[in-house]
Backbone of each chain as ProteinMPNN parsed JSONL, in Angstrom:
{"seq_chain_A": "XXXXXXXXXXXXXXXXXXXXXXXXXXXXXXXXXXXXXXXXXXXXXX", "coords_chain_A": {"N_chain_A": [[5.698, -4.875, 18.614], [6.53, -7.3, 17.416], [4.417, -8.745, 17.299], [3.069, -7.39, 14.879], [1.604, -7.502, 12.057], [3.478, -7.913, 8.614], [1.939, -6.781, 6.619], [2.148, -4.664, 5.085], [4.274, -3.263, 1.935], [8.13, -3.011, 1.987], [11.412, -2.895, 2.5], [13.367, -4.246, -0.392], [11.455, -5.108, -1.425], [9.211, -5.437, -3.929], [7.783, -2.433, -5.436], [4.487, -1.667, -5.349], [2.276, -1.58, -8.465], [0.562, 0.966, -8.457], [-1.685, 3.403, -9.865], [-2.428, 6.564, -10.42], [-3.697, 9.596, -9.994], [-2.102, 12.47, -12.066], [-1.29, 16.156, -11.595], [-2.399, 17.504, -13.797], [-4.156, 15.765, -13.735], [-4.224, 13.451, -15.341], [-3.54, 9.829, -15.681], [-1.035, 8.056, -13.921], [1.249, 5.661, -13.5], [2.783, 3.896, -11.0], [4.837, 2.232, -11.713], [5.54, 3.117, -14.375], [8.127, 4.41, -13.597], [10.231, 2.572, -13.822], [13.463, 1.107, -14.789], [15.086, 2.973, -14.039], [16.79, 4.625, -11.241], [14.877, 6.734, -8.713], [13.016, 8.386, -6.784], [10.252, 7.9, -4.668], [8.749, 10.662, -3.211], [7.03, 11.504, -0.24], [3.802, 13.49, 0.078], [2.177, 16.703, 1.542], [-0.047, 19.309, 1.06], [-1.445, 20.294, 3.72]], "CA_chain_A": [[6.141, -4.863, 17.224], [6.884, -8.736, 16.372], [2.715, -8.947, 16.66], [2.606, -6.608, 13.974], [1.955, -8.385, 10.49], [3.881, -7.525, 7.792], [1.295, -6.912, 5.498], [2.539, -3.641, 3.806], [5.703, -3.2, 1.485], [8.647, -3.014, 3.044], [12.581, -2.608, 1.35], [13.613, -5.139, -0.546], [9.978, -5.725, -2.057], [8.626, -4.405, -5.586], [6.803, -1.176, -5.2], [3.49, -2.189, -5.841], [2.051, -0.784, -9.401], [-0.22, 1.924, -8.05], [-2.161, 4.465, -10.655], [-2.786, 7.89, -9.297], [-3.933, 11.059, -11.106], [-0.954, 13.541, -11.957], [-2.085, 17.087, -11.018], [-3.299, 17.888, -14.51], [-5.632, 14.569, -13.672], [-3.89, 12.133, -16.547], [-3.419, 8.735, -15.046], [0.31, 7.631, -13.978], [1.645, 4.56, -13.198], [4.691, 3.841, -10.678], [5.522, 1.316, -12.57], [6.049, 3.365, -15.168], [9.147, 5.191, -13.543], [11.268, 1.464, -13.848], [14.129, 1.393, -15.349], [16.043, 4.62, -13.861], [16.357, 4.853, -9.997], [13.936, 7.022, -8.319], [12.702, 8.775, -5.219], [9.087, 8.755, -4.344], [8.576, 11.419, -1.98], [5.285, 11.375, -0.037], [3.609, 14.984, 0.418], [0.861, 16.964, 1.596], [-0.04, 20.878, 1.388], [-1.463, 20.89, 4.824]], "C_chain_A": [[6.169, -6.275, 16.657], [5.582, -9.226, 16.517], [2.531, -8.373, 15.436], [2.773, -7.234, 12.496], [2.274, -7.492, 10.037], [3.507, -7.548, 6.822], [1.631, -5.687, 4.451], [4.302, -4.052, 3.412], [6.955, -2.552, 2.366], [10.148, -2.985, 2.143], [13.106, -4.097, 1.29], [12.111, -5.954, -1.387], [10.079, -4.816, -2.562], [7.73, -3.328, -5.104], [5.525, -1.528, -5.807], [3.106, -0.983, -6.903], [0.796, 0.031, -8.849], [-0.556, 2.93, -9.107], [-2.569, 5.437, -10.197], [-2.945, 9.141, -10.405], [-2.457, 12.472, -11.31], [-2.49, 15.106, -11.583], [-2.745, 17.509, -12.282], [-4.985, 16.646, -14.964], [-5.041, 13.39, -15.014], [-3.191, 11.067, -15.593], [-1.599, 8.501, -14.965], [0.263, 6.584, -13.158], [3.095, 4.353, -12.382], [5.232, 3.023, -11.014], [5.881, 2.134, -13.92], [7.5, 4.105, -15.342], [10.515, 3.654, -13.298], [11.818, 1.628, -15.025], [15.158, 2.388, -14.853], [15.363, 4.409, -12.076], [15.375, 6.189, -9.907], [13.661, 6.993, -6.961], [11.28, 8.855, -5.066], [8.933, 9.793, -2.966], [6.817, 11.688, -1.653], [5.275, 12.836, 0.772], [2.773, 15.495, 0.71], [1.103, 18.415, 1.586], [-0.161, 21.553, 2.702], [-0.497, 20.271, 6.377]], "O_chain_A": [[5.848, -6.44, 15.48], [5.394, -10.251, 15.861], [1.667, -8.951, 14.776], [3.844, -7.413, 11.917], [1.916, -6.367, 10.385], [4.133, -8.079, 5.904], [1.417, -5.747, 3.24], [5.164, -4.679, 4.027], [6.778, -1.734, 3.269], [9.953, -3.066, 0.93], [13.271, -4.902, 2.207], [11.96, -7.115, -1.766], [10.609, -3.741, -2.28], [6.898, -3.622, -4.247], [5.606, -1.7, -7.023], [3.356, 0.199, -6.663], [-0.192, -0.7, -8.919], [0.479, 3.527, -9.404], [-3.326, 5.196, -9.257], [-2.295, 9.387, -11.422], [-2.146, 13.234, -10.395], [-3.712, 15.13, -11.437], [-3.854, 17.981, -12.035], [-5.975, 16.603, -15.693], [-5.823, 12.532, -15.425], [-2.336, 11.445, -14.792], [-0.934, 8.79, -15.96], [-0.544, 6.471, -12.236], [4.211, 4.552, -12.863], [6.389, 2.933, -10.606], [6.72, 1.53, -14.589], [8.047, 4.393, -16.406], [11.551, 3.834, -12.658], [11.278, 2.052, -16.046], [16.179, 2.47, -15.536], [14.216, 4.184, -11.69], [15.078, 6.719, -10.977], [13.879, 6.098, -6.144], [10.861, 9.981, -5.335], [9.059, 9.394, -1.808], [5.844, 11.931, -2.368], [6.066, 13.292, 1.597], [1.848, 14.888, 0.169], [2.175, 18.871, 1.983], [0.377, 22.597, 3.071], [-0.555, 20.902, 7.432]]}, "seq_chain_B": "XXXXXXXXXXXXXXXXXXXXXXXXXXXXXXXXXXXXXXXXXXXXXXXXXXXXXXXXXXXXXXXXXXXXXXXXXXXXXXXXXXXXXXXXXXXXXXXXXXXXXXXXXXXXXXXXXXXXXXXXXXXXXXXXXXXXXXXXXXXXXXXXXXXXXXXXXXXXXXXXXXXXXX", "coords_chain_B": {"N_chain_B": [[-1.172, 12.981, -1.375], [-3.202, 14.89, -0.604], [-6.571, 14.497, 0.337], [-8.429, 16.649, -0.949], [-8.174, 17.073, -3.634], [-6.061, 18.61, -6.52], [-6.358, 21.071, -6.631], [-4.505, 22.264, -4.034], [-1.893, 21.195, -3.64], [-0.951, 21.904, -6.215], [-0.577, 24.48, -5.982], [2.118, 24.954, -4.31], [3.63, 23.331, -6.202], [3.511, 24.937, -8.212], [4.866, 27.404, -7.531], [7.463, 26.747, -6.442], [8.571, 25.198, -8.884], [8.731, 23.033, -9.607], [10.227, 19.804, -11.252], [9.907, 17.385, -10.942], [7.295, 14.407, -11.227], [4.091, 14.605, -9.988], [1.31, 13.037, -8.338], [-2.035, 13.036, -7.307], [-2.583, 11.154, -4.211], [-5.054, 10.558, -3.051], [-6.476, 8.917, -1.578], [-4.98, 7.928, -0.042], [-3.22, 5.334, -1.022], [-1.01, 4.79, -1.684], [0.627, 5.691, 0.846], [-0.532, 3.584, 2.527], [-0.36, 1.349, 1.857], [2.451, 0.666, 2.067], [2.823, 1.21, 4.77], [3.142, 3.819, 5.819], [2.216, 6.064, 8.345], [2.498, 8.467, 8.716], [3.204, 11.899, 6.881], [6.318, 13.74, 5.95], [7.546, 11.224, 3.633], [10.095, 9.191, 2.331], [10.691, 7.131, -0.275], [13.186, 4.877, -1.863], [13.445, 3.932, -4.715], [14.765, 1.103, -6.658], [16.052, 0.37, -10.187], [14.782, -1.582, -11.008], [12.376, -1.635, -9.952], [12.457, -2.594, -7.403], [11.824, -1.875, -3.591], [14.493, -0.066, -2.034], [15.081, 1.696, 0.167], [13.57, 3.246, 2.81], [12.164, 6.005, 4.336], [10.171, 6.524, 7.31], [7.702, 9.003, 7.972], [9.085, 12.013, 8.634], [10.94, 12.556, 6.751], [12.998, 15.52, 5.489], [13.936, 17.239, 3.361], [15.341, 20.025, 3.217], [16.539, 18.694, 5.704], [20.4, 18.823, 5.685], [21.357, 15.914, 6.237], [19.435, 14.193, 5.265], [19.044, 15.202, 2.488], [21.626, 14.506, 1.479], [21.602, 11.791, 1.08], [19.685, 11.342, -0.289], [20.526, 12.852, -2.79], [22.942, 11.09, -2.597], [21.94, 8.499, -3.341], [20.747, 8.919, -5.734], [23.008, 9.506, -7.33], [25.217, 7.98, -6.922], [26.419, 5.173, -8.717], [25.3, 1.856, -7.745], [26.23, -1.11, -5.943], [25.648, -3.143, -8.11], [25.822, -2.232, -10.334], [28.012, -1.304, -10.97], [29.196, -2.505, -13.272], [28.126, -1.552, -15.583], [28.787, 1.152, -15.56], [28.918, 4.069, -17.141], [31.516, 5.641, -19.433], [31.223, 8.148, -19.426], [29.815, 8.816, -17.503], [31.523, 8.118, -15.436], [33.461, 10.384, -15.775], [31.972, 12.223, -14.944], [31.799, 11.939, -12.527], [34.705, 11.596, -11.233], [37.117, 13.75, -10.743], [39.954, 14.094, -10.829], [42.151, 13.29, -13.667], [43.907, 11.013, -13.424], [42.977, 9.411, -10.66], [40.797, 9.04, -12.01], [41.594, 7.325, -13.692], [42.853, 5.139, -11.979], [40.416, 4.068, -10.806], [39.059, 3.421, -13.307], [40.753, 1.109, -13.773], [40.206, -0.211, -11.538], [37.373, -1.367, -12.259], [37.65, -3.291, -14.241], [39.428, -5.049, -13.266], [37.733, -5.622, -11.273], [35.419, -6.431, -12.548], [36.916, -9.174, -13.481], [36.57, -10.52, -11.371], [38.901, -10.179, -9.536], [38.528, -9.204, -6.98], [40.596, -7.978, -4.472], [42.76, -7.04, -6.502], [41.22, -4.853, -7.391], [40.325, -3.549, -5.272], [42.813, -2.723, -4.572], [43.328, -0.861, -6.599], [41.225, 1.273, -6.012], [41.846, 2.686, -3.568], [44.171, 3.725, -4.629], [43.252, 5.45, -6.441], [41.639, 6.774, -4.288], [43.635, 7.5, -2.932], [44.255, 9.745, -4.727], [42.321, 11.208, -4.777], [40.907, 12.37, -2.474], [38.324, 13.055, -1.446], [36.594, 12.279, -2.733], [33.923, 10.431, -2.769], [32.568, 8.864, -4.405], [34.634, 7.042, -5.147], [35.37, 5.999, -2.939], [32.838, 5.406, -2.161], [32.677, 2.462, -3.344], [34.91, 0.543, -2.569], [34.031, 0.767, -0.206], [31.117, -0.287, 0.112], [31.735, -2.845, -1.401], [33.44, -4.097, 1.192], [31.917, -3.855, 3.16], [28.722, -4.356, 2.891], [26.533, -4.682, 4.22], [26.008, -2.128, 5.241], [24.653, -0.739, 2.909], [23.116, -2.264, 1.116], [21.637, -4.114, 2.602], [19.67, -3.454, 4.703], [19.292, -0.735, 5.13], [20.432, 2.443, 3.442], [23.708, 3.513, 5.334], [23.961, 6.489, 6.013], [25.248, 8.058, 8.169], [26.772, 6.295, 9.042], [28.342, 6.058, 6.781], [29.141, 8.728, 6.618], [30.482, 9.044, 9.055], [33.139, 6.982, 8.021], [33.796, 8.774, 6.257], [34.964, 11.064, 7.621], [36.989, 9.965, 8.95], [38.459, 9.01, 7.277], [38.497, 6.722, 5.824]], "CA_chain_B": [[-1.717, 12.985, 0.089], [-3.95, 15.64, -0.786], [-7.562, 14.252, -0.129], [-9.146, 17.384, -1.334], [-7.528, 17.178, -5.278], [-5.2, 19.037, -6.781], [-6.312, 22.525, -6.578], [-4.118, 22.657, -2.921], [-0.833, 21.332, -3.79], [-0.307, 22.625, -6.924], [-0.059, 26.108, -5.202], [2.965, 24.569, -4.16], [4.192, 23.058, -7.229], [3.875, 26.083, -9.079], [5.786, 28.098, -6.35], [8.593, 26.124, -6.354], [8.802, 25.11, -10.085], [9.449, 21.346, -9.502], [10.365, 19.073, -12.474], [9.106, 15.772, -10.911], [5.842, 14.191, -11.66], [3.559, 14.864, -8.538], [0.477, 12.501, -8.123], [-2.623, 13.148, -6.289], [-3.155, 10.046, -3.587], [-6.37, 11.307, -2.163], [-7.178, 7.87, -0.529], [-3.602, 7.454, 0.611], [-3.261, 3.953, -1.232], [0.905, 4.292, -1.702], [0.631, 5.391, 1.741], [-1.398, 2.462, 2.884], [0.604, -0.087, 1.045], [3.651, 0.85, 2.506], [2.616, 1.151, 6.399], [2.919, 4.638, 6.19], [1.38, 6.552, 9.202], [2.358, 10.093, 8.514], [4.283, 12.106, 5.854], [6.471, 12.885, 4.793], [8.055, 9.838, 3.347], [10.806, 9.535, 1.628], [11.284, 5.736, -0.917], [13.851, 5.091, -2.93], [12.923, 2.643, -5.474], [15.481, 1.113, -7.79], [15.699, 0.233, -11.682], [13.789, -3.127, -10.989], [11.492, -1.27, -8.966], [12.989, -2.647, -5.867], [12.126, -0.761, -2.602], [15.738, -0.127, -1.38], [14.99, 2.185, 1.412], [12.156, 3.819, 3.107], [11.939, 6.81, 5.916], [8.782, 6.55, 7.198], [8.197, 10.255, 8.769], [10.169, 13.154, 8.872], [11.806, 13.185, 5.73], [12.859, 16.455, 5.35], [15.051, 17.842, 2.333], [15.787, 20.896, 4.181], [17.929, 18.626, 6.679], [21.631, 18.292, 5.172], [21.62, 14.954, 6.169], [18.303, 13.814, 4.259], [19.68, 15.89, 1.325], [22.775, 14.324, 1.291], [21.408, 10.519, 1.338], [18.493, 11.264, -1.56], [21.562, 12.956, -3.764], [24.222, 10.068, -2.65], [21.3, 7.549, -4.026], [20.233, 9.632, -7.238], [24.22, 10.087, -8.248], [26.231, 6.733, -6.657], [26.599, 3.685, -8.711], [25.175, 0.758, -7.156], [27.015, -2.257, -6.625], [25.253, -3.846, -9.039], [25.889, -0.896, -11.637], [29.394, -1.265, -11.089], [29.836, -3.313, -14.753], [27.727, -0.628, -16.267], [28.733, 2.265, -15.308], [29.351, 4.711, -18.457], [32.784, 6.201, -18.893], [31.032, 9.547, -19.382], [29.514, 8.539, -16.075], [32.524, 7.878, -14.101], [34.331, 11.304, -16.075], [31.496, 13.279, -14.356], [31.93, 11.792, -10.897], [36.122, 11.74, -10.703], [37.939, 14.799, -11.37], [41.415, 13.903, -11.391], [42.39, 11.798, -14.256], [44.527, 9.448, -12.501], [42.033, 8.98, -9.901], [39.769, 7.98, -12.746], [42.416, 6.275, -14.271], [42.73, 3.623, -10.666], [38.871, 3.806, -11.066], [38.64, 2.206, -14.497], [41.171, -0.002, -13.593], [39.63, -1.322, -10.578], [36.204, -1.449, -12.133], [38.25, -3.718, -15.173], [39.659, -5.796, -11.946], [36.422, -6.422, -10.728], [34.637, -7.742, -13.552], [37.111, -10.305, -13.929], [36.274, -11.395, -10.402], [39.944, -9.946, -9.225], [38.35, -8.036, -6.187], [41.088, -7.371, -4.157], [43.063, -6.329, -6.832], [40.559, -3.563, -7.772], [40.192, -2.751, -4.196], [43.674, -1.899, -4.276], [43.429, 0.059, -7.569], [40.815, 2.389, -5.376], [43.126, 3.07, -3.061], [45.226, 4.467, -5.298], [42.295, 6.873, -7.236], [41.222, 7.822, -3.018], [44.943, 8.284, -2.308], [44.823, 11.042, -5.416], [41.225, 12.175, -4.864], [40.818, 11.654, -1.186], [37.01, 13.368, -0.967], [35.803, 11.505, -3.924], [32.862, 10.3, -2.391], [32.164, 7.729, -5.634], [35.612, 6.226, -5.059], [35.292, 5.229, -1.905], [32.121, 4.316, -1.916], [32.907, 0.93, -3.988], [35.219, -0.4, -1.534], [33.054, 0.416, 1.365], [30.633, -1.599, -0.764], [32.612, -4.144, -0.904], [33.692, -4.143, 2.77], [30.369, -4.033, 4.318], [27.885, -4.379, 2.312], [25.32, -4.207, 5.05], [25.562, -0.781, 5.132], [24.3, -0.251, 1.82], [22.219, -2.869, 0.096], [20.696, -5.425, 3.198], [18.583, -3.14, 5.489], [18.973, 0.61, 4.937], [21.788, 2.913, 3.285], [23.306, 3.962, 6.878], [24.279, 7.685, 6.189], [25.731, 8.181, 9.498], [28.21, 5.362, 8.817], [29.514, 6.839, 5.276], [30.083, 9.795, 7.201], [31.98, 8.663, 9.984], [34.184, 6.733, 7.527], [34.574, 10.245, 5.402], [35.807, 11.66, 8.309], [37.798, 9.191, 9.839], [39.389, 8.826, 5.933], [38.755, 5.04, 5.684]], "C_chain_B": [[-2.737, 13.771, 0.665], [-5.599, 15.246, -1.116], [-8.805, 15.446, -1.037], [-8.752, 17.445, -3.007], [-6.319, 17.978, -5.456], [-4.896, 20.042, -6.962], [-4.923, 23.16, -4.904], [-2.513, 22.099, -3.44], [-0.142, 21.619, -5.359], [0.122, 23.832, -7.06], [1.129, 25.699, -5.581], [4.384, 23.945, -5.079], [4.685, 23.838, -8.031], [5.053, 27.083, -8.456], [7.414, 27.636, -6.596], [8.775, 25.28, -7.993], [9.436, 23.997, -9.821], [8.831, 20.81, -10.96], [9.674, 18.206, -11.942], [7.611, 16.291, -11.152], [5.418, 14.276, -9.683], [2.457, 14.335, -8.713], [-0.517, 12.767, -7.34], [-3.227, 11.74, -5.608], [-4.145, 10.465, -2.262], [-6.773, 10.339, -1.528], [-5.932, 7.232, 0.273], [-3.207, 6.216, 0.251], [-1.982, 3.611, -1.177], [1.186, 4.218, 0.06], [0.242, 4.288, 2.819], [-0.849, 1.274, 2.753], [1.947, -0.268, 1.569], [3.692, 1.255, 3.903], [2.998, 2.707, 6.413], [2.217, 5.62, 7.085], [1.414, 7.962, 9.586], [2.974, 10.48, 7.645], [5.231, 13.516, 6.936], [7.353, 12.292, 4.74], [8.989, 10.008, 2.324], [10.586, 7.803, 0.802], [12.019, 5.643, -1.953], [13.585, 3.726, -3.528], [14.27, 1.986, -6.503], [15.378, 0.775, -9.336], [14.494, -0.837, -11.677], [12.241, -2.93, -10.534], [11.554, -1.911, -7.79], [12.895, -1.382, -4.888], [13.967, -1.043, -2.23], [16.115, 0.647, 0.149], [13.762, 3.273, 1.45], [12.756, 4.57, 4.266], [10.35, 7.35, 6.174], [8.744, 7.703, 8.153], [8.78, 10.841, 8.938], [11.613, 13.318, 8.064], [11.749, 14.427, 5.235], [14.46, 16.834, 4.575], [15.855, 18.949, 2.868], [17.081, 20.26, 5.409], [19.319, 18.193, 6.309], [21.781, 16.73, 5.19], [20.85, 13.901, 5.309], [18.637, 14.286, 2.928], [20.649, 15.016, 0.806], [22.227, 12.648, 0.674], [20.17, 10.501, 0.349], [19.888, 11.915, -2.862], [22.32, 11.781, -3.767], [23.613, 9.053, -3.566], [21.194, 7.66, -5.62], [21.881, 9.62, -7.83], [25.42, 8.468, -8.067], [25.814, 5.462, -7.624], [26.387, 2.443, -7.595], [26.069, -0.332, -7.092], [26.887, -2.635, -8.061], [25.167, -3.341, -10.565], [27.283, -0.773, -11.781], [30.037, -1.317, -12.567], [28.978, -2.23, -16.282], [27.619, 0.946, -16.665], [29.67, 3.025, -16.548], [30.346, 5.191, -18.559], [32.453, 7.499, -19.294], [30.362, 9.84, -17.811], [30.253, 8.753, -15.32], [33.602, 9.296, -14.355], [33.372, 12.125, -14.943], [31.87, 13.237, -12.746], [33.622, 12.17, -10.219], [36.333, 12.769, -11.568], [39.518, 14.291, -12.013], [41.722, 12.435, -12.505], [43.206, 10.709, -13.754], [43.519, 8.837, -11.617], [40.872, 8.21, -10.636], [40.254, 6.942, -13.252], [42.383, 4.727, -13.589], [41.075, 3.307, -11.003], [38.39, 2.867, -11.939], [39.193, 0.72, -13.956], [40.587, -0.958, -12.524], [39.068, -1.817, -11.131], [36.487, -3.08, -13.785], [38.672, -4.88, -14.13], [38.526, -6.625, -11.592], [35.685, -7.258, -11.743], [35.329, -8.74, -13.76], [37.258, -11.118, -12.549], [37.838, -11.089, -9.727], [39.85, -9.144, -8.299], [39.425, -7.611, -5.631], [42.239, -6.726, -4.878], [42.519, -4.603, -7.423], [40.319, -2.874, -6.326], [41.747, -1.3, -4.019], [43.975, -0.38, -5.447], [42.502, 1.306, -6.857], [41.59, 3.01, -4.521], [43.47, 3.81, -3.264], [44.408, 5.636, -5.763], [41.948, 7.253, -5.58], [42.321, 8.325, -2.418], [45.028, 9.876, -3.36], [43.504, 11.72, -5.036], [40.74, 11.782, -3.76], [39.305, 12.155, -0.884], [36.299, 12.633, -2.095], [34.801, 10.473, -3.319], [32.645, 8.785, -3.152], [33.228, 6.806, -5.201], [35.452, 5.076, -3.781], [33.83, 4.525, -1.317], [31.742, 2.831, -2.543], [33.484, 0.591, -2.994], [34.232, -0.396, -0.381], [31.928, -0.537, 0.816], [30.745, -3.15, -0.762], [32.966, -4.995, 0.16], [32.738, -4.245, 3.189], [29.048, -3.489, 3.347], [25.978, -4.618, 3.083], [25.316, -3.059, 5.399], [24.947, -0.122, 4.354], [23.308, -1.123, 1.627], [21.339, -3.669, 1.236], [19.606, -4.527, 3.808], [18.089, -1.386, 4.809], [20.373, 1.145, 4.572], [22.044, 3.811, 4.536], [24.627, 5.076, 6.508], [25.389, 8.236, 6.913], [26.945, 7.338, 9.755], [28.939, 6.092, 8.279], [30.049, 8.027, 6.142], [30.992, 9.892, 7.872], [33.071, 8.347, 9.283], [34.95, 7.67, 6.244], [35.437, 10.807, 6.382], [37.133, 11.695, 9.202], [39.221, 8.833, 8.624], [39.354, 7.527, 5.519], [38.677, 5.147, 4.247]], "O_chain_B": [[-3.186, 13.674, 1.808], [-6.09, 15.446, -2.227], [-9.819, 15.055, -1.615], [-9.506, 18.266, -3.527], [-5.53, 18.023, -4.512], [-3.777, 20.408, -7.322], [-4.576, 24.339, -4.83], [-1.858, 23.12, -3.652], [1.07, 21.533, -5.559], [0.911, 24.283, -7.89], [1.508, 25.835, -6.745], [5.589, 24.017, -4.835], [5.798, 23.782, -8.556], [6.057, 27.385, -9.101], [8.33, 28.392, -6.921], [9.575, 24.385, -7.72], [10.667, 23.956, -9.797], [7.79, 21.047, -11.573], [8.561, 18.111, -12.46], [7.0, 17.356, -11.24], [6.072, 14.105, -8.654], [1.93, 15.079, -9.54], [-0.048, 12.817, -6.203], [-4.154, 11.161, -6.174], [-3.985, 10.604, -1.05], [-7.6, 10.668, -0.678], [-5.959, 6.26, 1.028], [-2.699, 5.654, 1.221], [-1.604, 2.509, -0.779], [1.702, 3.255, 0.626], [0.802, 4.254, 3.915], [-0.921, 0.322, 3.529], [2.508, -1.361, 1.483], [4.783, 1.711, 4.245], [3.292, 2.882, 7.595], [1.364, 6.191, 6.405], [0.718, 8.549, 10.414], [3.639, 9.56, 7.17], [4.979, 14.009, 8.036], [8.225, 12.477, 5.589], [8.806, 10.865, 1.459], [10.177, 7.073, 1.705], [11.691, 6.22, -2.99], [13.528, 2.656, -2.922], [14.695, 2.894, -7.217], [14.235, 1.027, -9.719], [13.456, -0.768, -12.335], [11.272, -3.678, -10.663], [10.576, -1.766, -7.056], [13.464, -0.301, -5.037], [14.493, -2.156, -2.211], [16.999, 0.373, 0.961], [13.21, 3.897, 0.544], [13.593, 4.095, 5.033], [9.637, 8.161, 5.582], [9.522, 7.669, 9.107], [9.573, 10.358, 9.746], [12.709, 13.804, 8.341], [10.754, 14.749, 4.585], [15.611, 16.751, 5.005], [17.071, 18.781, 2.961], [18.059, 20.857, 5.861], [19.525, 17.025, 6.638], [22.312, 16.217, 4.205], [21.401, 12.953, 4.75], [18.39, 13.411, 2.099], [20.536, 14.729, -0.386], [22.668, 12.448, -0.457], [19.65, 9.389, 0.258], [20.048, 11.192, -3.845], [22.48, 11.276, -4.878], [24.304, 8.61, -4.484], [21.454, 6.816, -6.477], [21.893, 9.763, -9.052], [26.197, 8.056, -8.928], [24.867, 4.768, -7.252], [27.225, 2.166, -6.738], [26.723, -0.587, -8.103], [27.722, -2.504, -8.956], [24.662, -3.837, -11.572], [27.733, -0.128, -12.728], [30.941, -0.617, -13.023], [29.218, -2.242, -17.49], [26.957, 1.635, -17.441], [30.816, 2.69, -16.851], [30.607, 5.499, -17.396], [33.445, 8.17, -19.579], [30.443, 10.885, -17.165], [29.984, 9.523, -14.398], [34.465, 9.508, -13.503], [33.991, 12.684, -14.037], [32.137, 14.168, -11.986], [33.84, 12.765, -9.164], [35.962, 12.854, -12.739], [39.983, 14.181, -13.147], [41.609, 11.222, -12.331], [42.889, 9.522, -13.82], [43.21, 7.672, -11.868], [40.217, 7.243, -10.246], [39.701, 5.846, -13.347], [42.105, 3.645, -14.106], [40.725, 2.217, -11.456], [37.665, 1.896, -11.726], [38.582, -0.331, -13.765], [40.51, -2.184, -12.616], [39.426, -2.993, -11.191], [35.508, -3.708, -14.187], [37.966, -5.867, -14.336], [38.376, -7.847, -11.595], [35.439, -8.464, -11.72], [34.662, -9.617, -14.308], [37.903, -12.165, -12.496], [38.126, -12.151, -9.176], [40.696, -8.251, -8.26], [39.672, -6.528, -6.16], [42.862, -5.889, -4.223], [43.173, -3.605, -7.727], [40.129, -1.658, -6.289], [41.862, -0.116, -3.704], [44.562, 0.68, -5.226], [42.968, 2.424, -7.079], [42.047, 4.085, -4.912], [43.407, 4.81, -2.549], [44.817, 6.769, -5.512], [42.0, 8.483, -5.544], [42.311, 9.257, -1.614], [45.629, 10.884, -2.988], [43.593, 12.946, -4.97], [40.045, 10.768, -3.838], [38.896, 11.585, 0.127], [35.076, 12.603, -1.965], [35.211, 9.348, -3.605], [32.574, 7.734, -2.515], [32.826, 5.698, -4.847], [35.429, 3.846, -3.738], [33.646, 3.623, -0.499], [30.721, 2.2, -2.271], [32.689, 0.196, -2.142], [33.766, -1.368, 0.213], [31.981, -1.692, 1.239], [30.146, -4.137, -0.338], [32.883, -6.223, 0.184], [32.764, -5.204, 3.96], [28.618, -2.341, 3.24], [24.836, -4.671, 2.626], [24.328, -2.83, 6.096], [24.559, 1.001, 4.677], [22.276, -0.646, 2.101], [20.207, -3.937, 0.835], [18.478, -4.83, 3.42], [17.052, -0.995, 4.274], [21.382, 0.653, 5.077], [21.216, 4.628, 4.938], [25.825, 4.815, 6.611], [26.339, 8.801, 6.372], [27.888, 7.614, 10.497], [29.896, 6.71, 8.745], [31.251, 8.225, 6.32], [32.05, 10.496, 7.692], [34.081, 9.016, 9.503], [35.986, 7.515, 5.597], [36.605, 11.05, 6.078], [37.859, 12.516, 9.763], [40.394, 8.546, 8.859], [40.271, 7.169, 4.781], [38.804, 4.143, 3.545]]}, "name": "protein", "num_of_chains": 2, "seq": "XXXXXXXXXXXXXXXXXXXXXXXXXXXXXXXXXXXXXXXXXXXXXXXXXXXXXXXXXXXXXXXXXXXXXXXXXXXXXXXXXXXXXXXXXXXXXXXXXXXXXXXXXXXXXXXXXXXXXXXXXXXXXXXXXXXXXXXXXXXXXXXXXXXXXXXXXXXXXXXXXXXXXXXXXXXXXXXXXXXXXXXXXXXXXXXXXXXXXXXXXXXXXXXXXXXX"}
C-alpha cells in the first residue's frame, strides 16, 4: 500500500468536475450539485 | 457504471421511482478518478464540493448501518454549519422546546467563541431530549473531532456513544 501513488481523489479533495449523460442523455455536471451536500452513489444494473 | 447506456438501468430507475439525478458513466471516469475498483460506492461530497467521505465497495442502503450514516450526513449540521443553521432547521430536528431552547442557546454561546459554555447549554437540551441525535452530535463534534471531519465519519463510534449515553 505505501507504494501505491495517490493519484486518484481521495476525502478531503474537490470532486473533480466530471460531465456524464443523465439517462434522458442531457449533459450534467457534478459540479453542478455545489452548494447543498450530496451523496454520489456509484451503481450498476448488472 | 452502465457501459452499455441507459436502456439497462433505467429499468431500475423506473421500478423504484427515484428522485435523484442518475448519470450514465459508461467509461467509468468518476470511478477511475476516485480509485474505485468495484461498486457500489458510496461519496459524500459537501457544499464546497469537498470529498468528506468515501466507501469504496459494498455500500449497501439495505444495511441499517449504511442507511443510518448517508441519512446522519444528509440531515446533521456540520460543524461548520453550526452559525448557519436555520431556526426552522433546528425546530425540525429538536422536539422538545426546551431542548431547543439549550440548543439555541449553546449555538448563541458558540459563536461568541464561549465553547464550553455552549457545551454546557447541550447538556442541558440532551438531559431533556436524551435521543436527540442532532444535540449530541455538536458536542461530540467538539470533543473529537476526528471522528467526524479528519478521516472518515466513524458510525460505529456515534453509536457506541448513543448507547453508552455520552
Amino acid at each position: 500500500m505505501a507504494t501505491q501513488p495517490a493519484a486518484y481523489v481521495d476525502v478531503g479533495d474537490q470532486l473533480p468536475d466530471i460531465t456524464l449523460p443523465s439517462l434522458n442523455g442531457e449533459p450534467v455536471s457534478l459540479a453542478s450539485f455545489r452548494g447543498k451536500k450530496h451523496i454520489l452513489f456509484m451503481w450498476a444494473s448488472w | 457504471m452502465d457501459a452499455q447506456g441507459p436502456a439497462l438501468p433505467t429499468r431500475y430507475t423506473e421500478k423504484a421511482n427515484t428522485t435523484f439525478t442518475t448519470v450514465v458513466d459508461a467509461e467509468n471516469r468518476i470511478g477511475g478518478a476516485l480509485g474505485c475498483k468495484a461498486i457500489p460506492n458510496a461519496v459524500f461530497v459537501d457544499e464546497q464540493g469537498t470529498v468528506r467521505y468515501i466507501k469504496r465497495g459494498g455500500f449497501d442502503v439495505h444495511k441499517p448501518e449504511h442507511l443510518a450514516l448517508a441519512e446522519s450526513w444528509a440531515t446533521t449540521p456540520s460543524l461548520d454549519e453550526l452559525s448557519t443553521l436555520s431556526a426552522a432547521e433546528a425546530e425540525r430536528v429538536i422536539k422538545h422546546p426546551e431542548a431547543l431552547e439549550h440548543f439555541r442557546r449553546g449555538l448563541t454561546l458558540y459563536q461568541d467563541g464561549k465553547v464550553d459554555e455552549a457545551m454546557a447549554a447541550w447538556r442541558e437540551g440532551v438531559a431533556i431530549e436524551p435521543d436527540n441525535f442532532n444535540i449530541r452530535k455538536q458536542i461530540w463534534a467538539i470533543e473529537n473531532p476526528d471522528k467526524f471531519y479528519d478521516d472518515k465519519v466513524d458510525y460505529a463510534w456515534q453509536r457506541e456513544q448513543m448507547e453508552k449515553g455520552a
